[in-house]
C-alpha positions as CSV (number, residue, x, y, z in Angstrom):
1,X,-42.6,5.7,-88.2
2,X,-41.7,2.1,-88.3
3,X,-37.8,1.6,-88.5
4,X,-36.3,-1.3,-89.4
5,X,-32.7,-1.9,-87.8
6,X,-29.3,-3.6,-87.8
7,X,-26.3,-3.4,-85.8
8,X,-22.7,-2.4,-86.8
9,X,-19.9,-3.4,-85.1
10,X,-17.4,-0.9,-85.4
11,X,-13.9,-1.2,-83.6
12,X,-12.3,2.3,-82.6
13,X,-9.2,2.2,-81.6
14,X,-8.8,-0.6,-78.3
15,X,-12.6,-0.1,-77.9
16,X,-15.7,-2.1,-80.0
17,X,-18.8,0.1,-80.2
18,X,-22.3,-1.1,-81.4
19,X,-24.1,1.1,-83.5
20,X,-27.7,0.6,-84.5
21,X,-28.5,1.8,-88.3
22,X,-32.1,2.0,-90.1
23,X,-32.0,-0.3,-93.4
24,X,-35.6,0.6,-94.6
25,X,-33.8,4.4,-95.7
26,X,-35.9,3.8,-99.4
27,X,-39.4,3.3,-97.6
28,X,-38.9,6.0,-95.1
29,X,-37.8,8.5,-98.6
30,X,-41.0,7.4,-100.3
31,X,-42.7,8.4,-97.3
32,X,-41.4,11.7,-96.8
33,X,-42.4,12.5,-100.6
34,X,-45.6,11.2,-100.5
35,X,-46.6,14.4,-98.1
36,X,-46.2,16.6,-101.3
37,X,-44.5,19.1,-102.8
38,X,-45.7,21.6,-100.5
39,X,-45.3,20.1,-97.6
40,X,-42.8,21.8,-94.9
41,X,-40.4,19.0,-94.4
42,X,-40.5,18.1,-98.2
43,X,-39.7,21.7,-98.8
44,X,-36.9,22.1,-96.1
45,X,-35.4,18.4,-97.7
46,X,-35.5,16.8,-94.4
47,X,-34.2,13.5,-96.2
48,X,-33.6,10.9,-93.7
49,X,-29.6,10.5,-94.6
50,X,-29.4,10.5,-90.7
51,X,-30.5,6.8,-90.9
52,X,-27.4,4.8,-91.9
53,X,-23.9,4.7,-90.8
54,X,-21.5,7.1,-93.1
55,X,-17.8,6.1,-93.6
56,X,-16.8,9.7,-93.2
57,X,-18.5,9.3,-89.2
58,X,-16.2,6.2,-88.9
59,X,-13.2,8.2,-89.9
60,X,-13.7,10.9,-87.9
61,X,-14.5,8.5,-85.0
62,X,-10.8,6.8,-85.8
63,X,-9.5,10.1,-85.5
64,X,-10.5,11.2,-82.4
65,X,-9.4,7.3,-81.3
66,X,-5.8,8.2,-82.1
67,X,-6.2,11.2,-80.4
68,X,-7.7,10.9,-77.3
69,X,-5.3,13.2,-74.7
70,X,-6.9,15.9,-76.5
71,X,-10.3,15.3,-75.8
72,X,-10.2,14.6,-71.7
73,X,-11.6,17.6,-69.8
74,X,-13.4,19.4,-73.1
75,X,-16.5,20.4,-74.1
76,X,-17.2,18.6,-77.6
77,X,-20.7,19.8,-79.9
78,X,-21.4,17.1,-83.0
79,X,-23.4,19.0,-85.6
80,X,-25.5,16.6,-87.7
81,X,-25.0,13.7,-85.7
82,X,-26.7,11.8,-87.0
83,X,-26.7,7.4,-85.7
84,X,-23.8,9.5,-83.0
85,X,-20.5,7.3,-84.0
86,X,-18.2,10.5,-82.9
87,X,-20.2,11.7,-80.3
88,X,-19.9,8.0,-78.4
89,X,-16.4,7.6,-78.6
90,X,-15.3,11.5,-77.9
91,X,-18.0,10.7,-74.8
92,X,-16.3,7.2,-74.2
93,X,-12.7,9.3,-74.0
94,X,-13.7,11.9,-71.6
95,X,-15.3,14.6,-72.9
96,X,-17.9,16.6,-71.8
97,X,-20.4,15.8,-75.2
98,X,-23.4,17.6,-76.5
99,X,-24.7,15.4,-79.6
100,X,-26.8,17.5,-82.0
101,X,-29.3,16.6,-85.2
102,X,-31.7,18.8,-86.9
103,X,-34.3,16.0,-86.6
104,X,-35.7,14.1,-83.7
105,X,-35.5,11.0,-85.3
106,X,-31.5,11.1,-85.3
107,X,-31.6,12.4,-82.1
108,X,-33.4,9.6,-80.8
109,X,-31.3,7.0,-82.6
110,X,-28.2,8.6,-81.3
111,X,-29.4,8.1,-77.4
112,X,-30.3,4.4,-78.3
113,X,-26.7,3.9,-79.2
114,X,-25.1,5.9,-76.5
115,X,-27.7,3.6,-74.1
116,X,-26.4,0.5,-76.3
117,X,-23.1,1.4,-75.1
118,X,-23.5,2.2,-71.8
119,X,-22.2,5.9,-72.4
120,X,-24.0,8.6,-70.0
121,X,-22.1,11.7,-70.0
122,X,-23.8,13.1,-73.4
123,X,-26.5,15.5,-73.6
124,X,-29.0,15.2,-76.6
125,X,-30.9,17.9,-78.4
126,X,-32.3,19.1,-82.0
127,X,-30.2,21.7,-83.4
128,X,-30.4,23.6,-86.8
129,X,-26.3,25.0,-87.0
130,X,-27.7,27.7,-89.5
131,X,-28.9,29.5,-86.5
132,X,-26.2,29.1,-84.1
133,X,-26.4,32.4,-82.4
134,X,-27.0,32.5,-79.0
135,X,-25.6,29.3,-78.4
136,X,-22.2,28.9,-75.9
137,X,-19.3,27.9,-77.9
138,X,-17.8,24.6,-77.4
139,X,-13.9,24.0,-77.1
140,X,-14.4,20.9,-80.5
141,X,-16.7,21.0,-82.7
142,X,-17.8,17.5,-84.7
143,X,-18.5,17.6,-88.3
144,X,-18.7,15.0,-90.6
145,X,-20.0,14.9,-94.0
146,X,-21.8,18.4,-94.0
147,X,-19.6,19.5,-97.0
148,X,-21.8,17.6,-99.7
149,X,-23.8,20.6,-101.0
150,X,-22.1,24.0,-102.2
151,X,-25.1,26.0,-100.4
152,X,-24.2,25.0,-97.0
153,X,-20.9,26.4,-97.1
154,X,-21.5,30.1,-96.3
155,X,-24.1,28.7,-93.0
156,X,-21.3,26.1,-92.2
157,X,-18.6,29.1,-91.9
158,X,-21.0,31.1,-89.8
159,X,-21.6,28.2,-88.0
160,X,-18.2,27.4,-87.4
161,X,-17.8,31.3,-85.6
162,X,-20.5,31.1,-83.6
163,X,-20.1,27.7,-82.2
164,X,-16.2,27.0,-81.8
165,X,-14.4,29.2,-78.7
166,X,-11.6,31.6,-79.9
167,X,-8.1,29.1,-80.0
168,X,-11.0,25.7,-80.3
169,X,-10.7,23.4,-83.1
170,X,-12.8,22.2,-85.5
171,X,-13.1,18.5,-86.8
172,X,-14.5,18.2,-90.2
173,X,-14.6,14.8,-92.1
174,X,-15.5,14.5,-95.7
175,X,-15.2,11.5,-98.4
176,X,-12.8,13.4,-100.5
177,X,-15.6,15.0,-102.9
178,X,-14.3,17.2,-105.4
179,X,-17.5,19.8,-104.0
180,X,-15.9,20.7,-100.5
181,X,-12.3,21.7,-102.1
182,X,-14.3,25.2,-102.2
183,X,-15.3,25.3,-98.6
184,X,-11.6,24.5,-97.6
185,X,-10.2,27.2,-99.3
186,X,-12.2,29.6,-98.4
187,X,-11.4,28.3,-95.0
188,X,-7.7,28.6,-95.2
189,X,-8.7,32.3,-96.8
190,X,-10.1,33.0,-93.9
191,X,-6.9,32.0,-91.9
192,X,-8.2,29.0,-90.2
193,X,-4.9,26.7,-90.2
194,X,-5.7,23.2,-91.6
195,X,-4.0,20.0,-91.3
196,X,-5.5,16.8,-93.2
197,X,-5.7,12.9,-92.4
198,X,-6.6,10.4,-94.5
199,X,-8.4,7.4,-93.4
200,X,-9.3,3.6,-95.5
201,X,-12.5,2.3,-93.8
202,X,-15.3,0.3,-94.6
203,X,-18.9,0.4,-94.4
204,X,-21.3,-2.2,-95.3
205,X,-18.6,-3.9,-97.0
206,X,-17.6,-1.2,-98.8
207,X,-14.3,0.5,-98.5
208,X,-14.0,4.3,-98.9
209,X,-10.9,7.0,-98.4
210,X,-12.3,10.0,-95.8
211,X,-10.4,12.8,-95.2
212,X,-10.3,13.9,-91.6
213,X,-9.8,18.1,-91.8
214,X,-8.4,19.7,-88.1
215,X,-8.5,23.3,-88.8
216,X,-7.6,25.6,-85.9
217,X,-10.5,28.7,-85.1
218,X,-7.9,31.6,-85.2
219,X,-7.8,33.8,-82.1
């Protein structure tokens, strides 16, 4: 598949990180379709949103900036990782970093940037977080922008048991759409403890709010 590329600059707290993005996202959609109706990764909606650089990544990724004590010395899993923003810098700030997609593609594009910024200590590998099980849980879990489709919110909740340790905490970022307020209150239901962060950044020249979620795996 032929990507075509440019590179973000992207400042993160004292710390500039460059962060390679696919700008052909129409061509590679038309392409996917094109396979038909039928076909497996037209039926599983394996749409390439992976490819460009999501202001809810950034805010997580400015999160994690202004709190970097917490991440020295612990195991870190992003989930739909996509270009790896978060997975770089929690890397960059000491942890010990597995950086997840459900397709190669990302996966790939992820290790580029973490070679474009000289980062080492992350492992890469697909992962589908519906089927967690048999998978050790991690101390942080990374999540941002998984919230955007009502389905996912019962496998997000099982992910979130299966891949976060007893006491761990999980990150989850969102652009403040009105379809995750369901997901967080069935967390808090649940008895996860939540506190929220709001972030202004800007993508592509465009400026967004993201809400930054840290909610607290109960015991």
């Amino acid at each position: 598949m032929d990507f075509k590329t440019t590179q973000h600059n992207i400042r993160i707290g004292d710390r500039s990180y460059a962060i390679l993005s696919v700008t052909n996202f129409d061509e590679l959609y038309e392409q996917l379709l094109a396979k038909g109706l039928q076909h497996e990764e037209v039926a599983d909606e394996r749409i390439p949103y992976w490819a460009e650089l999501w202001p809810s990544a950034v805010g997580l990724s400015e999160y994690l900036g202004a709190n970097q004590n917490m991440l020295k010395g612990k195991t870190v899993l992003e989930i739909g990782g996509g270009l790896g923003l978060p997975a770089l810098v929690a890397a960059s700030l000491g942890a010990e970093v597995t950086a997840t997609d459900y397709l190669q593609d990302a996966v790939d594009f992820s290790q580029k940037n973490a070679a474009l910024n000289n980062v080492s200590n992350i492992t890469f590998q697909t992962l589908d977080w519906r089927k967690p099980e048999g998978i050790a849980p991690f101390d942080i879990l990374l999540a941002s922008d998984v919230a955007y489709e009502r389905r996912q919110f019962e496998p997000l909740l099982h992910a979130f048991k299966h891949l976060v340790k007893p006491g761990g905490l999980i990150l989850l970022s969102e652009p403040n759409r009105y379809i995750a307020e369901p997901l967080i209150e069935e967390l808090k239901r649940q008895g996860y403890e939540l506190e929220k962060y709001n972030y202004d950044v800007e993508v592509r020249e465009i400026k967004s709010k993201v809400s930054v979620y840290a909610i607290t795996r109960s015991q």
